[in-house]
Structures are given as structure tokens and as C-alpha cells.
N, C-alpha and C positions, 0 to 999 in steps of 0.2 A: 504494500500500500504506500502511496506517493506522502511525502511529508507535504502535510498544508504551508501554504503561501507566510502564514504570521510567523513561524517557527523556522521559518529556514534563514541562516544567520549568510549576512553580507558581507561581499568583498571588501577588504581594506582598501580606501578609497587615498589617494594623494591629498586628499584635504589639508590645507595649512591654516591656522590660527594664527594671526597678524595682532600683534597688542599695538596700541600705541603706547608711544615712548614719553615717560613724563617729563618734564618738562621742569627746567630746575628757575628756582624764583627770576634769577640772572635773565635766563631766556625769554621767560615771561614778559617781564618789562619792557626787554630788547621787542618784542614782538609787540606790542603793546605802545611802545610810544618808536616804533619806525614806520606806520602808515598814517597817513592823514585821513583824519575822521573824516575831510570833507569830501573828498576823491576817492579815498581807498588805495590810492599810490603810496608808493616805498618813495619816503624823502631822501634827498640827496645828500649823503655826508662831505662835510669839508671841514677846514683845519685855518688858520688863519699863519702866515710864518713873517716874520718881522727881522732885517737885515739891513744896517748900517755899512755905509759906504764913507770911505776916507781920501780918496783916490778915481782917477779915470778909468772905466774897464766897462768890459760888456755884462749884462743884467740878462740871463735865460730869464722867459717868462712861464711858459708851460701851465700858466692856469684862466683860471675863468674872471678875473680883476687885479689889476695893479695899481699900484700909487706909488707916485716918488714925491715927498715932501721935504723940501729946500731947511735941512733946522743949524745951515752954518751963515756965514758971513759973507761968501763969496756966491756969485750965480754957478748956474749948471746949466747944460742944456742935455733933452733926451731926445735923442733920432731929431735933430734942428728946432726942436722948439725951447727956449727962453726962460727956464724959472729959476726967479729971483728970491732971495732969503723970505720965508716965511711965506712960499707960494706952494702950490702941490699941484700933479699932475694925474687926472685917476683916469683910467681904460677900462672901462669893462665890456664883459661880454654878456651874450642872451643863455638863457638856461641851455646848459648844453653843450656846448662851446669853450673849446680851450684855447686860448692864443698863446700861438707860437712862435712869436718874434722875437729874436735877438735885441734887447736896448741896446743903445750906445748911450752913456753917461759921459759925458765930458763936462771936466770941472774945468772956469779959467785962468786957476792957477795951480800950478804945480808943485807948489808948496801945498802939504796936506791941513797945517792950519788953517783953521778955521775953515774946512771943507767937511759938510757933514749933508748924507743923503741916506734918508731913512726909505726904505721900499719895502711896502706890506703887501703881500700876494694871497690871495684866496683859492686854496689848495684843495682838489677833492678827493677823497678819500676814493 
């Protein structure tokens, strides 16, 4: 006599059990304050780096804003334009966008007294 249909015991099957992974406070947070409630997008990290200049030399830019602010005595000029003590020069870009320009910083005098050029770049992670 044929065993009935309820009793008859089944093939092992490949079935996997997937847990999710908790998630430790750190994460949380991270996850939690990296999209914008209002969009739902992943914000953009960046870093701000601040570099004093004493002398005439080239400035890599490689990010998305710069500024060169005049804080000595003598003028500068960057890529031919003119700033004078206590003048600033800012560049930026649209979201998105890295500039990649080489400055040229030239001080007019070659004596490094009283030559002071602060350049603060906005850096994305």
C-alpha cells in the first residue's frame, strides 16, 4: 500500500536564511544624517584645507572653490589679475565640478616680507 501524500517526508531543499546585519549605533547615525530629508539624496562630503603662501609658485586647484586672500603688505597677482593687501579673490564652481587649473601666484616683490597669501580650497571627500 502507497504511503499517503501528508507523510511522505521532503527533499532537502537549497533554501538559505539571509539575517540582516545589525547595524552598530556609528552606522546608524552615519545612515541617518547622510540623506537629505528633503530629496532623499546622499549629501556631498567635503573638507575645507587652509595654506599660507610666502613666496611666488604655482597653486594646484583640484577642487570645487578657491580663494586667495591678500593678509600681507605687498600686492599679488593670480593668473593676471591684481589683489591688493586686504583684497580676496574666490572661484567657484557649480555642484559637481572640480577645477583644475594650475594658479600662478606672483608676488611683487621678492623679498618674502611682508608677503602673505592665504588660499582656502573646498575639498570633496
Amino acid at each position: 500500500m502507497p504511503k499517503p501524500e501528508h507523510l511522505k517526508l521532503y527533499e532537502q531543499s537549497n533554501a538559505k536564511i539571509d539575517f540582516i546585519k545589525q547595524q552598530s549605533d556609528r552606522q546608524k547615525y552615519e545612515a541617518e544624517n547622510s540623506v537629505s530629508k528633503s530629496t532623499g539624496r546622499m549629501f556631498q562630503k567635503f573638507y575645507i584645507e587652509t595654506k599660507v603662501f610666502y613666496s611666488s609658485q604655482n597653486i594646484e586647484s583640484n577642487c570645487n572653490d578657491i580663494t586667495f586672500i591678500n593678509q600681507g603688505i605687498t600686492n599679488f597677482t593670480i593668473m593676471d589679475v591684481l589683489i591688493l593687501p586686504n583684497q580676496s579673490l574666490r572661484i567657484t564652481g557649480n555642484a559637481g565640478e572640480i577645477d583644475t587649473t594650475t594658479y600662478i601666484l606672483t608676488f611683487d616683490t621678492l623679498v618674502s616680507t611682508g608677503n602673505l597669501c592665504t588660499v582656502i580650497r573646498k575639498l570633496f571627500r
